[in-house]
N, C-alpha and C positions, 0 to 999 in steps of 0.2 A: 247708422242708416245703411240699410242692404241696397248694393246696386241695382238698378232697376233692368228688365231684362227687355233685350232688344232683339232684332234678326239677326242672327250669326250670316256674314259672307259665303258663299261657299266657293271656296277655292278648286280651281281642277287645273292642275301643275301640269307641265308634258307629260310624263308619264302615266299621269292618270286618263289623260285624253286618249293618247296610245292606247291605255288599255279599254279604253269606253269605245272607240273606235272597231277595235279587232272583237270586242265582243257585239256590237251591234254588226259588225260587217262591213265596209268600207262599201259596195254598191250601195248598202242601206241606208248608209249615211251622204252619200253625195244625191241622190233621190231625194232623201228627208228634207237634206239643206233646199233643194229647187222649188217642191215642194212649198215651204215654207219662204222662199223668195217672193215666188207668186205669190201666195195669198199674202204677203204684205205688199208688194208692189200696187195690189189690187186698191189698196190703204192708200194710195201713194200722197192724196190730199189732208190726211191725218196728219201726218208727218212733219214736221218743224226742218228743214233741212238747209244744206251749206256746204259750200265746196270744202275740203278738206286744206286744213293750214299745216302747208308747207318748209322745211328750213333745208335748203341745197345748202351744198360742197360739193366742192373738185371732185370727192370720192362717190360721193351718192344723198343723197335722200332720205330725210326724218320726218314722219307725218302725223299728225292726230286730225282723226275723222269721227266727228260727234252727230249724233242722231236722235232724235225724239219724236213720242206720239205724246198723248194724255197722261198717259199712265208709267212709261219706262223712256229712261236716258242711255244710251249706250254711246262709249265712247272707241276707238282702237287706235295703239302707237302701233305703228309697222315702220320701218326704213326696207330701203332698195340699195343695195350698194354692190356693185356688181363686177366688183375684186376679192370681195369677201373670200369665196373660196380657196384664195391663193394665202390665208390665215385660217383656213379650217373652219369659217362662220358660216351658216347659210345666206346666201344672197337679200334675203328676206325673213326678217323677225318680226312676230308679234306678239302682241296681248291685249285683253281686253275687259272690258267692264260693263256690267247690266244694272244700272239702278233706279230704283223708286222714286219715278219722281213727285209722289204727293210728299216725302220725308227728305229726299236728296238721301237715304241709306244704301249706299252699294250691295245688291244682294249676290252679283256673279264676279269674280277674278278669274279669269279664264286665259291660256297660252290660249294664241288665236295662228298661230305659224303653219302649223299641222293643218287646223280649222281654215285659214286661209284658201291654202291649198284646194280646197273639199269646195269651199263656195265661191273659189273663181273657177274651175270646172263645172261647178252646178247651173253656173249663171251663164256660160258660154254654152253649153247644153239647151238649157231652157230657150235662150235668144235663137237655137238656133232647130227646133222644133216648128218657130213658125216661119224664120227668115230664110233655111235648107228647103231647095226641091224635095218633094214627096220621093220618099224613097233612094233617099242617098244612102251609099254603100263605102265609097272610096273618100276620107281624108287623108291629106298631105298636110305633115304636124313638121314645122322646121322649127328647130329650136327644142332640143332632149332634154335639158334640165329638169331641176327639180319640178318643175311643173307639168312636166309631159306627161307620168304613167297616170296624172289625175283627170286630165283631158283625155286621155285615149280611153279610159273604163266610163268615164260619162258619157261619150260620143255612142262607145258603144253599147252602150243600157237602156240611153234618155234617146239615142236618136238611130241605131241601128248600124253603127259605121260596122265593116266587119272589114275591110283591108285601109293599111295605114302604110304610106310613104313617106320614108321621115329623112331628115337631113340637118347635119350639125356641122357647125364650123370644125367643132370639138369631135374625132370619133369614137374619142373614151364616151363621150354621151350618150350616142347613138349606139354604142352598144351596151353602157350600163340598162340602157331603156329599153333596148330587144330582152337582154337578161331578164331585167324586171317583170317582163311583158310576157315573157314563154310559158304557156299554158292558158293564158287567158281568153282562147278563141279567136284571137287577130290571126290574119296574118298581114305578115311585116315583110315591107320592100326595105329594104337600103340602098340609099339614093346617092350619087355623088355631086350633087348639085340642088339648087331650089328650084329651077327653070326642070330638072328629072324628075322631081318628086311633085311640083303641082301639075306636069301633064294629065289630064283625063278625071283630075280629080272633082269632086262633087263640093266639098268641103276643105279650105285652108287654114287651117290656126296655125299663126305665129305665135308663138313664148319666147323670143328672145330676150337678154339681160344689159345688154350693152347699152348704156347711156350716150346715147349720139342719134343725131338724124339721119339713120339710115333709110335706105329704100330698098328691104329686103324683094318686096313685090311690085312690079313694074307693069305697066299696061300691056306688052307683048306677053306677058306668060297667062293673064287672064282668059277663060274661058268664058262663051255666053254660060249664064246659070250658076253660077259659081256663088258662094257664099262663102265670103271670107272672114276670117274670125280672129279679128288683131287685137291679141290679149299683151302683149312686151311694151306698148307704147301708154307710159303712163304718169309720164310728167314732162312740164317743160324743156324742149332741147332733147328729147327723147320719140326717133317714130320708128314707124317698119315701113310703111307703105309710099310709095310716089304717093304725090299728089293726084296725079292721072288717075289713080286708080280710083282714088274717091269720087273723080267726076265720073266715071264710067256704071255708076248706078245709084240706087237709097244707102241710104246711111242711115244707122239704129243708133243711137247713146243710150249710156244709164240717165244722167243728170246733166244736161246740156251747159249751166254754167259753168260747170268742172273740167266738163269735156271739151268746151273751147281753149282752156287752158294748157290741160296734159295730155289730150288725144291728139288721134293724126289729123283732126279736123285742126290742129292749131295750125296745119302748112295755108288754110285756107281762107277768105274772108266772115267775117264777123256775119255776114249775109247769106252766107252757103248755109241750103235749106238741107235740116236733119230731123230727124224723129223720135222722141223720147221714147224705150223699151215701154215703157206701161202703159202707154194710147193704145199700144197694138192689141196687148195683152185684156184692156180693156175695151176693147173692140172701137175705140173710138177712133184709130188709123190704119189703113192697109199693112199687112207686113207683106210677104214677097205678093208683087201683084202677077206674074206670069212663071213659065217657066226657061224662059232666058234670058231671065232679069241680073243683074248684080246684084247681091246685096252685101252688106258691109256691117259686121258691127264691132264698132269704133270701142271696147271695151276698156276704162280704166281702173274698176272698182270703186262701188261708190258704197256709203256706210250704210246703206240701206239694207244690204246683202250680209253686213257683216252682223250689223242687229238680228237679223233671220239665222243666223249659222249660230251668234251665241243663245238666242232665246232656245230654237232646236237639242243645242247641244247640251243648255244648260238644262231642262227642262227632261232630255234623258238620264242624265247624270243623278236628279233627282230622284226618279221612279228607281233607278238601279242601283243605287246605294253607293255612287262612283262622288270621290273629290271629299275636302275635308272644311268641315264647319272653321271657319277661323276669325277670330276677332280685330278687323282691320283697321274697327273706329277704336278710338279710346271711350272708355265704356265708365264714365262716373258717376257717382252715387249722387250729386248733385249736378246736373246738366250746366250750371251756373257755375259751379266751381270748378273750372279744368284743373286749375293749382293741386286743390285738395287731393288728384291722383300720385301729387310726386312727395306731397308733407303725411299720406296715411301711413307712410312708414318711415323710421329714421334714416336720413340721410348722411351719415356720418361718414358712410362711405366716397363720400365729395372730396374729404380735408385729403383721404390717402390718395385721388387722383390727383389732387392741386399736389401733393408732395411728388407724385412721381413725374409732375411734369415738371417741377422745379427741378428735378435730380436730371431728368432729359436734357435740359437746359444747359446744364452743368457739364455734359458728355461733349464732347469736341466733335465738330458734322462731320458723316461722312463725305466725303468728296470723292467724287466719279468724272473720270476723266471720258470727255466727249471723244467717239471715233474717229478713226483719220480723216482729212477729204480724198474723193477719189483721187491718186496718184499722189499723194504726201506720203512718205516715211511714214512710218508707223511709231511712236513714241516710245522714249526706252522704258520697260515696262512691261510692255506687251497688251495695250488697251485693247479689249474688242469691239467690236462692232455689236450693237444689241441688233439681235434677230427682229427682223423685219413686221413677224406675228406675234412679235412682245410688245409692238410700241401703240398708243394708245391712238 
């Protein structure tokens, strides 16, 4: 009985993303993602949706954000951990998945780390097209990380920013990101404070990574008109903004039950009136109503954005011949017999693992001598300490 043939997965690894990225263009691609934001946002009652389930640690943050219309399920793991780099990992990992849902067959595996990147600038772009005074020129970007050069090329494409104030705890950041940034049309302040860098400005995004209630933004640094764009604060125990500041105008969310939780709306009562991004979008609610208004958008990332970035991404990858056909399910000739995939061929090769783990068995264990504690003698011997980026 010949296997029966199904949809191959298609897989698009980092690398392949990278290169599906640099050949469509990185503007074209943070456009496409917004793009395509909207018009599902538009959808927003199709949608099956759910605040994203959570696992804290001391260190950071593990998440899976599941999402559905009719026809496609898409799921994303991302963690936030935001020591990471002091082990060489990015602050922020993902992946993600596209599937069918009249069959439950996965048809996309896609890194979403890169993809991330692209549609949380697309989303802070888009939000801020109708929530930005007409004709903003000057944002103040605090916070250089990896997420800054994706915010400063969408600001300036989707909304016109053309000078940028930036400011980092860190100044290796703020100058990896002027580096990044030379040639791209900005010009760039460097600022020695946040209170120097959002003077005069039109536009504030926060990106910071630090898992704590901070209040990088404070009611005295606020301008009338300002639109602030707090993308760092994105889970429990996690803000950028005073409280003040949120009372001092509108407030935008992606997904309001999410965003009581992980936004900076969490400093506030269960009561404080906010506005869903897709009333606006659908004209059913004001976005900035004057121009000396606040406005605020409370950004967490919600799976809605992320469905939009892989259907987009996946969907170029197809036309362009980018990413590799792969077999994810187990693919058998009887759908009823899973067994039958492991008995089609001899398994003989069993008896020489059960032998070699008998012979393992048999080998005396290594023993590893744990490091000293701070201030003990060091054991005769000479035990090391296991590097800090080795341990799990």
């Amino acid at each position: 009985m010949t296997r029966p043939s199904h949809p191959a997965t298609l897989y698009l690894s980092a690398p392949e993303m990278i290169r599906l990225v640099r050949r469509l263009g990185l503007p074209a691609c943070i456009a496409g993602v917004a793009e395509r934001i909207r018009r599902e946002f538009l959808r927003w009652n199709e949608f099956d949706k759910s605040a994203r389930l959570a696992c804290h640690s001391e260190l950071g943050v593990i998440e899976l954000m599941p999402i559905a219309d009719a026809s496609q399920f898409a799921f994303k793991y991302v963690n936030g951990h935001p020591g990471n780099h002091r082990h060489g990992l990015p602050t922020v990992m993902a992946f993600g998945v596209l599937a069918d849902v009249r069959t439950g067959m996965p048809r996309l595996l896609s890194e979403l780390t890169l993809s991330t990147a692209i549609r949380t600038a697309a989303m802070s772009a888009l939000a801020a097209r109708s929530l930005a005074r007409p004709g903003s020129r000057r944002m103040a970007l605090i916070g250089n990380g990896a997420q800054a050069e994706f915010q400063a090329l969408a600001f300036r494409d989707l909304v016109g920013i053309e000078v940028l104030s930036l400011y980092d705890t860190d100044p290796a950041a703020t100058a990896k990101l002027v580096a990044n940034l030379a040639g791209q049309g900005l010009r760039l302040e460097v600022c020695a404070s946040t209170a120097e860098a959002v003077r005069g400005a039109d536009i504030v995004t926060t990106a910071t990574a630090d898992k704590t209630r901070a209040a990088i933004l404070r009611p005295a640094m606020i301008e009338p008109g300002m639109h602030i764009n707090a993308v760092g604060g994105d889970c429990p125990g996690k803000t950028e903004l005073h409280r003040g500041v949120l009372e001092m105008g509108s407030v935008f969310v992606e997904f309001e039950p999410q965003s009581r939780i992980e936004g900076e709306i969490q400093q506030l009562p269960a009561d404080f009136a906010v506005t869903e991004f897709w009333q606006v979008l659908a004209g059913h609610r004001p976005g900035r109503r004057g121009p000396s208004e606040v406005t605020v958008f409370d950004s967490v990332g919600f799976a809605l954005e992320d469905f939009a970035a892989l259907a987009f991404m996946g969907e170029r990858a197809a036309e362009l011949g980018f990413g590799e056909a792969i077999e994810l399910v187990a693919n058998a000739a009887d759908p009823k017999d899973l067994f039958g995939l492991l008995t089609s061929k001899p398994l003989a090769a069993g008896a020489d693992a059960v032998a070699g783990l008998q012979a393992a068995r048999r080998r005396p264990p290594i023993r590893l001598r744990s490091a000293p504690r701070a201030g003990a003698a060091a054991p005769a011997g000479g035990a090391r300490r296991i590097p800090e980026r080795h341990k799990a």
